[in-house]
N, C-alpha and C positions, 0 to 999 in steps of 0.2 A: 420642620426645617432645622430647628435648633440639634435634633436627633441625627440629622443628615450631616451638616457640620460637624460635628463631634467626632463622629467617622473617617468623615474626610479627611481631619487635622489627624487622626491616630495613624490611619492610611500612611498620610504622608510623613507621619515621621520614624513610620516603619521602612517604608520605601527608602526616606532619605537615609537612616539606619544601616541596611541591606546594600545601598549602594557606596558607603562609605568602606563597610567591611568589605567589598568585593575590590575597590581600587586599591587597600590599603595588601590584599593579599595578592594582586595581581602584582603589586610594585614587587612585593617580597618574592615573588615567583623570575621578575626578571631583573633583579639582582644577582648576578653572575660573583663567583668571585674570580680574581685575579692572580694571575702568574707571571710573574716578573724572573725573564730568562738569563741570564746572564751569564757571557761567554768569556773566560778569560784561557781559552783553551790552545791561544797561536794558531790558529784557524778558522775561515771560512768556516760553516757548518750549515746542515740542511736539518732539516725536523719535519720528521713527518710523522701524521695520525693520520689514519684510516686513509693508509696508501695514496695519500696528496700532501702536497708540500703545504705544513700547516706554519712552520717561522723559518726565514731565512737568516743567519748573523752572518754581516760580508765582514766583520774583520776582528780580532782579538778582544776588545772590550767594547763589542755591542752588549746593548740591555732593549729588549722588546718586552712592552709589556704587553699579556693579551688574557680577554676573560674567558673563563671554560665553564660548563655545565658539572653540576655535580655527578658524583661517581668516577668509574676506572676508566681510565686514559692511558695508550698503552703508545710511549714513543719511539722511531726508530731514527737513529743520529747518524746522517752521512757527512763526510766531507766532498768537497769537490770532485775528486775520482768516482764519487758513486762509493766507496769502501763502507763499509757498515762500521763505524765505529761502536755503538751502544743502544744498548735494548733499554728501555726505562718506562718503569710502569708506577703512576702516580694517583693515586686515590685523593678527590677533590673532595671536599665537604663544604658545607653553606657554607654563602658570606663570610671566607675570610681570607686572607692575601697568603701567597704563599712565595720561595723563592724556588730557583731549580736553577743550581751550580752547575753548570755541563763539566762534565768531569772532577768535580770535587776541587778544581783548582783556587777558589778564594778563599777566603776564612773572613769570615760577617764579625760586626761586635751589636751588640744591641742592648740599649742605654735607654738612660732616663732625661728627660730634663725638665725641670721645674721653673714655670715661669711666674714669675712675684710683680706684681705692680702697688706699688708704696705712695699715696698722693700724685699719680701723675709718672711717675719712674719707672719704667718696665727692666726689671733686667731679667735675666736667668743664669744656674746654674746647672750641671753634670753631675751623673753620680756614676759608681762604677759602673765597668759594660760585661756583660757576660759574652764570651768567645761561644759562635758558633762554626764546627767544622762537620756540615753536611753537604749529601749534593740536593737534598731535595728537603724543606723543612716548610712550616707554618710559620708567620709572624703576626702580631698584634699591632707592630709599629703606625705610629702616628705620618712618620714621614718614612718610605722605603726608599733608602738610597740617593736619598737629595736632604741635605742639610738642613738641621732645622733654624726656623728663622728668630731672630735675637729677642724678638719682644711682639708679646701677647696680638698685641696689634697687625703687626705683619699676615700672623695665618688666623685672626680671629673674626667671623664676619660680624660678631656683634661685640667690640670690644670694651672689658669693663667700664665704669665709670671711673673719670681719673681721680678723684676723689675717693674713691673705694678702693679698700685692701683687697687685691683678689691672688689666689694661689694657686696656677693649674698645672699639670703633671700629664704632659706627652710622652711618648717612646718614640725611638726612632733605630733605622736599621743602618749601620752601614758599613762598607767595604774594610777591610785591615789596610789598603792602602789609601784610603779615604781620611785625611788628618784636618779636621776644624777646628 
């Protein structure tokens, strides 16, 4: 009996083992990354993949975000008329966020900022931003295109102790006409 037992328990924490590795690669399998569109083109615009309208932007500074499979993605950009305005062919890689300038019209800045909480005092500062001018790039940003929030506590779900010195360092992306 003691023989049987022994067994059992190794069984089972092979099994629980096996099944932890298997949820922990499934998540990582449907973990998509993200494409954040963004239209400052003065037009409507159609987007299609694999001959279906995959985004619609109905007006100058729509941003759709949407997740894609990895690998090549080949898109075709109409306006309203049906006209073909651009052929765009984008190579996705894992997990990570990317942008796509329809026509090269924005220019990105992409920054730092360091949030410091001091007994209890959250603030943060900015460091320089390095100018991007692509239509189709990778980011690392912490927040894309939406400002980042003033203190630790706003985007943090486990936030330091107020009593503790703590010092974190996000990135963020955003527009050249975007002024915080």
């Amino acid at each position: 009996m003691n023989k049987f037992l022994k067994y059992f328990i190794i069984f089972c924490l092979v099994a629980l083992g096996a099944f932890i590795f298997y949820v922990q690669l499934k998540e990582a399998e449907n973990k998509q990354p993200t494409v954040y569109i963004d239209n400052y083109s003065g037009s409507t615009v159609k987007i299609f993949r694999k001959d279906e309208i995959w985004v619609e932007l109905e007006n100058e500074s729509s941003l759709v975000k949407k997740d894609l499979k990895q690998g090549t993605h080949i898109l075709f950009i109409q306006n309203l008329e049906r006209n073909s305005l651009d052929t765009f062919r984008m190579n996705i890689r894992k997990e990570n966020n990317y942008v796509l300038n329809l026509f090269g019209k924005m220019t990105y800045y992409e920054g730092k900022v360091t949030y410091q909480t001091k007994l209890g005092k959250g603030n943060n500062e900015t460091f320089e931003e390095r100018e991007i001018i692509k239509s189709f790039f990778q980011t690392r940003a912490d927040f894309i295109l939406e400002r980042p929030p003033n203190t630790i506590e706003e985007w943090s779900k486990n936030p330091p102790y107020k009593w503790a010195n703590a010092k974190m360092n996000k990135k963020y992306l955003r527009r050249k006409n975007q002024i915080w």
